[in-house]
C-alpha positions in Angstrom: -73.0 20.5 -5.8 -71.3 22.3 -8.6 -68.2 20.1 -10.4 -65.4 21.3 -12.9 -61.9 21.4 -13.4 -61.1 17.9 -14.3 -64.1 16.8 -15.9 -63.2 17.0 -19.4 -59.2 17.5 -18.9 -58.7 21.1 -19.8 -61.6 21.3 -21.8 -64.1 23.4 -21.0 -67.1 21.8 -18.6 -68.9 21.7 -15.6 -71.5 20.1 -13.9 -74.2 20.3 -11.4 -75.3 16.8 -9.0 -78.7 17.6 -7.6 -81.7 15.6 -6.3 -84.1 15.0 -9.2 -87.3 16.8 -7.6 -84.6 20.0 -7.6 -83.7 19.6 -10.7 -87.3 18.4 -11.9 -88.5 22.1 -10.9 -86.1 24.0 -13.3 -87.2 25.8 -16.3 -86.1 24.5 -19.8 -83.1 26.3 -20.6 -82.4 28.3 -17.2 -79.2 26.4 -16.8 -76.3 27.2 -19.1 -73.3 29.1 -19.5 -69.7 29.4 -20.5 -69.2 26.1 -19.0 -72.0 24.2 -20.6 -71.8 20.8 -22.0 -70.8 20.8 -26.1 -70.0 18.4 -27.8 -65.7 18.0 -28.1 -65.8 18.9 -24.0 -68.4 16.3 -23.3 -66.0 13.5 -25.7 -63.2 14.6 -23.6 -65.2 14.1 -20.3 -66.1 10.3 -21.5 -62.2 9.7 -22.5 -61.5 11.3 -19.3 -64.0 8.7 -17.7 -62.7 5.6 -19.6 -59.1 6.6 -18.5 -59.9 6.8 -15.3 -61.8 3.0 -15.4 -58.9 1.8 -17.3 -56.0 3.1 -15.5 -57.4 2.3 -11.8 -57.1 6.1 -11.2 -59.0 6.3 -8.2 -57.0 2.7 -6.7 -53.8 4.7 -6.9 -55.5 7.5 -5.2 -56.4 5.3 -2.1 -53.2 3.5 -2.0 -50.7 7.0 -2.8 -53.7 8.7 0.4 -52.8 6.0 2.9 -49.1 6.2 2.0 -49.0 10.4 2.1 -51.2 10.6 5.3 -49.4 7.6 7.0 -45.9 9.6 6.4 -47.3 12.7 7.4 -48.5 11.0 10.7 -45.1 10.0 11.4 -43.7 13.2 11.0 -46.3 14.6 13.4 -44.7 12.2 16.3 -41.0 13.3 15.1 -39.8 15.3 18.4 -37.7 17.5 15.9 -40.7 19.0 14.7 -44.2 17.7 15.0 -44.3 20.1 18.1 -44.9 22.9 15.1 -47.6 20.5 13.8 -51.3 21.5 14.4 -53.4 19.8 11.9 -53.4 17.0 9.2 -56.2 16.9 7.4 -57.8 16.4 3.7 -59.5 13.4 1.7 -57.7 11.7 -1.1 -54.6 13.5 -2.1 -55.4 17.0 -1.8 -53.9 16.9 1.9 -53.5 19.9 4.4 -50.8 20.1 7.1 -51.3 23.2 9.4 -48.3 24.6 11.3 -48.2 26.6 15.0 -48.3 30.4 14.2 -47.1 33.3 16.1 -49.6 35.3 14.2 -52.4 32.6 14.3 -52.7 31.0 17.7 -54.1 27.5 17.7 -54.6 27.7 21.5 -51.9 26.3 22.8 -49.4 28.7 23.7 -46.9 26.1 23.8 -47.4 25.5 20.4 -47.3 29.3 19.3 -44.1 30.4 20.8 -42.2 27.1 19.4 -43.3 27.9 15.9 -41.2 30.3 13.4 -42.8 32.8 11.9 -44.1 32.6 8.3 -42.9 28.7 8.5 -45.4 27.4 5.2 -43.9 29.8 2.9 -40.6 29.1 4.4 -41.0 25.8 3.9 -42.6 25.7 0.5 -39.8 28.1 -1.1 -36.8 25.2 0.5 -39.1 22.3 -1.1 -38.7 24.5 -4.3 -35.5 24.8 -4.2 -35.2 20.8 -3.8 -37.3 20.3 -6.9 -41.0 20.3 -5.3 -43.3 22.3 -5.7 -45.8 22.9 -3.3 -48.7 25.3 -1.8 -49.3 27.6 1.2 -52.8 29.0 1.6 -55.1 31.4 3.1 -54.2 34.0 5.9 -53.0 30.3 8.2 -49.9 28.7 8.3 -51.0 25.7 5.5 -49.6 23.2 2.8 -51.4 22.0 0.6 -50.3 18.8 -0.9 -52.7 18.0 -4.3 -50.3 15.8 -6.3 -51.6 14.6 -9.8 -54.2 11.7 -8.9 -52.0 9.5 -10.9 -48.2 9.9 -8.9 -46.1 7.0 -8.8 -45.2 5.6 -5.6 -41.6 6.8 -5.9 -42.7 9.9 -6.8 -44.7 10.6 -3.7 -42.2 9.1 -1.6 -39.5 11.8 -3.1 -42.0 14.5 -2.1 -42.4 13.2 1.2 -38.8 13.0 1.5 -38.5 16.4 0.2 -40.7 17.7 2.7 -39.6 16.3 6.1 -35.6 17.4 4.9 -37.3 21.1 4.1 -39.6 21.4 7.1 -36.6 20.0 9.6 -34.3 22.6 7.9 -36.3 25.4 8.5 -37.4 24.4 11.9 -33.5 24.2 12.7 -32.6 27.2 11.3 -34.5 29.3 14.6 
């Protein structure tokens, strides 16, 4: 498995978590790159590390998870709009709601006639608008939620907020 991105905080690093008899097999030296250890990226990674350990990082990512999934749930059973609601899914906080597609069927043609067109992007530019940012992806009708692993709960409960008000304003607007 190949790691990055936060490892060292904006310095560069990666990493790569293999069984040792894999890694027991490589030659001296075959493994290197742009994004090899030195030494100030590999100080940052440890500071990184010890933040993490200090700050109860990864308790606020379980507690802010349960709270962002729970409230995404509920909007799922709102009859406003969790009609337009295919998916939910993700680990953590990097979180993926799916929308009904004209252009994308889920299988339900219930679902697919009851859905505006381009509703993610519509979505994501009203959350913008209301002070959130927010992410669509790929060729499907998906936001991404990847807040910083460290949010507040008031925070997340303003983006959640923001969120439902955008999505059932865009929904009504059809």
């Amino acid at each position: 498995m190949a790691i990055a991105k936060g490892l060292a905080n904006g310095f560069p690093l990666s990493g790569v978590v293999s069984r040792k008899d894999l890694t027991d097999k490589l030659i001296p030296g075959s493994m290197g790159g742009t994004y090899a250890g030195n030494a100030v990226s590999c100080a940052a990674a440890v500071a990184v590390t010890n933040a993490f350990r200090e700050e109860k990082v990864l308790d606020n990512v379980f507690a802010r998870s349960s709270e962002l999934l729970s409230a995404l749930k509920v909007l799922r059973e709102d009859p406003e709009v969790g009609s337009v609601i295919v998916d939910i899914r993700g680990q953590g906080l990097m979180v993926a709601v799916e929308f009904a597609s004209p252009s994308y069927p889920p299988g339900d043609p219930a679902l697919v006639s009851s859905a505006p067109k381009n509703l993610a992007s519509r979505v994501a530019k009203r959350c913008m608008e209301k002070g959130l940012l927010i992410l669509t992806t790929s060729v499907y009708e998906v936001i991404r939620f990847i807040p910083p692993l460290n949010i507040s709960q008031g925070d997340l409960q303003k983006g959640c907020q923001i969120f439902v008000e955008s999505l059932k304003e865009v929904v009504r607007e059809v």
